[in-house]
C-alpha positions as CSV (number, residue, x, y, z in Angstrom):
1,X,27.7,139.8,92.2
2,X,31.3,139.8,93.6
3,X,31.7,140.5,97.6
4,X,33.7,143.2,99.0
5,X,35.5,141.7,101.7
6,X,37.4,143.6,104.3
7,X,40.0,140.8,106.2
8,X,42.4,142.4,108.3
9,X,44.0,142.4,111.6
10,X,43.3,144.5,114.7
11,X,44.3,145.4,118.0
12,X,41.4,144.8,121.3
13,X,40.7,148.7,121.1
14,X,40.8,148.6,117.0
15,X,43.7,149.7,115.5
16,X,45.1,148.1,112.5
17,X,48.5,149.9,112.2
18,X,50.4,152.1,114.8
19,X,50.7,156.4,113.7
20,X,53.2,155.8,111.5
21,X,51.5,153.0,109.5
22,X,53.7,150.0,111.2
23,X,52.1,146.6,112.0
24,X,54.9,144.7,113.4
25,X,53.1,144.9,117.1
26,X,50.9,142.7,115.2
27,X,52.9,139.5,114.1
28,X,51.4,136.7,112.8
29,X,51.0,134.1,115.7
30,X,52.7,130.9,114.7
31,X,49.6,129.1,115.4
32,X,47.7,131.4,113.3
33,X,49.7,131.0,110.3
34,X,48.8,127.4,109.1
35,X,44.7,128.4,109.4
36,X,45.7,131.5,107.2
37,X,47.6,129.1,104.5
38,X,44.6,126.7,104.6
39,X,41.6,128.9,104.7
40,X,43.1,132.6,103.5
41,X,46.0,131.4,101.5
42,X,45.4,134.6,99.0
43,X,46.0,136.7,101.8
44,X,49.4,136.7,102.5
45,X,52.1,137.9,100.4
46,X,53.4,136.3,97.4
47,X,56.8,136.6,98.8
48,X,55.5,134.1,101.7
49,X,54.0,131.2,100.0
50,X,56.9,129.3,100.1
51,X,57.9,129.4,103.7
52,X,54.5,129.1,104.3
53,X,54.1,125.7,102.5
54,X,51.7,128.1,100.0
55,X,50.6,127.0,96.5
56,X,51.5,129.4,94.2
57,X,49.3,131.1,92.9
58,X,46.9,129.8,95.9
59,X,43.1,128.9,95.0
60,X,40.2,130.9,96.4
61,X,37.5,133.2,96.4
62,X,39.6,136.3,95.8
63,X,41.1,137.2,92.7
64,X,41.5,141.2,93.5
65,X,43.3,143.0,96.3
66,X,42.6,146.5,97.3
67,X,44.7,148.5,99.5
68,X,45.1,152.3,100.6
69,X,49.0,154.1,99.6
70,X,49.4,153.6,103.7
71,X,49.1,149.4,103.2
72,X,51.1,149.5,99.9
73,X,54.1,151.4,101.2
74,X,55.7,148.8,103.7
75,X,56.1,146.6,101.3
76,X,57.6,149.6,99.1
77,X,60.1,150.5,101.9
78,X,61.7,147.1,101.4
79,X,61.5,147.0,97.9
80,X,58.4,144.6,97.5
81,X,56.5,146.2,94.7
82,X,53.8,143.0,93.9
83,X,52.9,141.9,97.8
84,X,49.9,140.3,96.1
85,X,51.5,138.8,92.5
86,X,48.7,136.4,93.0
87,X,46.0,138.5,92.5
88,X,44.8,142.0,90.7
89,X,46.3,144.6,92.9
90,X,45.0,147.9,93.1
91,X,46.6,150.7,95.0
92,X,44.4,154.5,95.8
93,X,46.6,156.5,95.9
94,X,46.7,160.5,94.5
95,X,50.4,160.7,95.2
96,X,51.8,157.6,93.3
97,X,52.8,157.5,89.6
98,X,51.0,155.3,87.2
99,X,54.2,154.8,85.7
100,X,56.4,154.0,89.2
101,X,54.1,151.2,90.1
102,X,53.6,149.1,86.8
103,X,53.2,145.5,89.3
104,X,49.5,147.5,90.1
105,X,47.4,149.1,89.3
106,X,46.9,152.7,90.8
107,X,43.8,154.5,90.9
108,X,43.7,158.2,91.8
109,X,39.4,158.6,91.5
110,X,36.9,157.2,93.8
111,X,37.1,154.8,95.4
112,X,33.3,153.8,96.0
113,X,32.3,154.3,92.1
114,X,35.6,151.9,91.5
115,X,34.5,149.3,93.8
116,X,30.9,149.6,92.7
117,X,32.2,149.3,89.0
118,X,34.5,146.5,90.4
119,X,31.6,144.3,91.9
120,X,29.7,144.2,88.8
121,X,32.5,142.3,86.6
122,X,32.8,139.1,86.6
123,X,35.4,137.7,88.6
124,X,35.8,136.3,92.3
125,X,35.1,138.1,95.6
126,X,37.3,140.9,96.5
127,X,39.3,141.5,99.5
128,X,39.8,145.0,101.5
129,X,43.3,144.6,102.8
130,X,43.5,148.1,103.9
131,X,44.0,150.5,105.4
132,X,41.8,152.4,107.7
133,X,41.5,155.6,105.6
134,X,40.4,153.5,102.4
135,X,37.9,150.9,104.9
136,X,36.0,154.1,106.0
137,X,35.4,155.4,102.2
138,X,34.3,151.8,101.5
139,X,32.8,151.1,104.6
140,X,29.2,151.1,103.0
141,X,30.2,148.8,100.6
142,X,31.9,146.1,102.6
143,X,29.6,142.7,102.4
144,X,31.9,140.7,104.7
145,X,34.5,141.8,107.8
146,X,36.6,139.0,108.9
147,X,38.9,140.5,111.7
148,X,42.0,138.8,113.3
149,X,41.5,139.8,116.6
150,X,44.9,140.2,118.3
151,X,45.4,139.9,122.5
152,X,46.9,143.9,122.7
153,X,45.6,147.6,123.3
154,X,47.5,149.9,121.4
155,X,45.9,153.2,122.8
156,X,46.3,155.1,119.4
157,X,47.3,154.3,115.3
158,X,45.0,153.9,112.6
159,X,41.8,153.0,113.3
160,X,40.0,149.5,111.6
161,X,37.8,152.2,109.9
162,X,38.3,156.1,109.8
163,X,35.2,157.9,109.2
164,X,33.0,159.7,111.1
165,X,30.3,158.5,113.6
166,X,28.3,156.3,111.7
167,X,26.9,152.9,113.5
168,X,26.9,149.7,111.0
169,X,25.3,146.4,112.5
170,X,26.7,142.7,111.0
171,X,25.8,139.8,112.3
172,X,28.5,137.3,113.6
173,X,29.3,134.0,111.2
174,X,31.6,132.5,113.0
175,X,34.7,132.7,115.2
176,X,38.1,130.9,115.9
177,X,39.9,131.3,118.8
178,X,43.7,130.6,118.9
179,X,45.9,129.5,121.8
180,X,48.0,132.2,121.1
181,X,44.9,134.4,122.4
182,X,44.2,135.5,118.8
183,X,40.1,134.8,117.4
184,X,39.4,135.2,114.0
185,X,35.9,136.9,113.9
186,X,33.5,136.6,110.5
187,X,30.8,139.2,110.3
188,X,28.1,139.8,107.3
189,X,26.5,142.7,106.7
């Protein structure tokens, strides 16, 4: 069966975006990017393989991207509509058009009977890029966290997982620390 994987970056006190959705107090550390194009090439952006010295499309484990209408929309704002080309993107989202968005797919129901659906087709592992609101519906169904630890305290933003008090235990796989301060932390459930 495919894995649910949730990969994303966070802050020391576990944010993953600022209150208005932005991540650029998160940049990618330049010594951070050439593990990510080695060992998570399918997680960054189509638009980057190149600079990145990306194959494109990259090999794998994941062939589907999920992200929350919050993850999707900075990439809208600058008129990216495919971040992912690479893989089978789908966007939740109630507010978004079908129609607006034909690069993904959008899926308005939920999101747990999708991803259960979604883990019995055949197909690679999948990869929870976010957000916060769309972790904590899924939450139960994650397999794997890997979390980019960054070196900052944000105080307030969207949290790694929004949901209410409910304590999940996984057990640490392994860990890379960076000089830039940044540790890349695998946990399964």
């Amino acid at each position: 069966m495919r894995k649910l994987v949730y990969f994303v970056a966070t802050t020391l006190d576990g944010f993953i975006a600022a209150p208005d959705g932005s991540f650029d107090f998160l940049p990618l550390a330049p010594d951070v990017a050439p593990y990510l194009a080695t060992e998570w090439p399918q997680t960054l952006p189509t638009f980057a393989h190149a600079q990145l010295g990306v194959a494109s499309p990259p090999t794998g484990r994941f062939d589907t991207v999920l992200m929350g209408r919050g993850t999707y929309q900075p990439g809208l704002a600058i008129g990216v509509t495919s971040p992912y080309a690479h893989l089978r993107q789908y966007v939740f989202s109630r507010t978004l058009a079908p129609a607006d968005h034909p690069d993904v797919e959008v899926v308005a129901g939920d999101p747990v009977a999708f991803v259960r659906d979604l883990k019995t087709r055949p197909g690679g592992d999948i990869w929870l890029c976010g957000g916060g609101h769309l972790a904590g519906q899924l939450f139960d169904e994650v397999d794997e966290l890997v979390v980019k630890l960054n070196p900052v305290v944000a105080g307030s933003g969207i949290p790694l997982v929004a949901r209410g008090f409910a304590p999940h235990r996984f057990t640490l796989t392994a860990t890379r620390p960076f000089d830039s301060d940044v540790v890349v932390l695998r946990y399964a459930r």
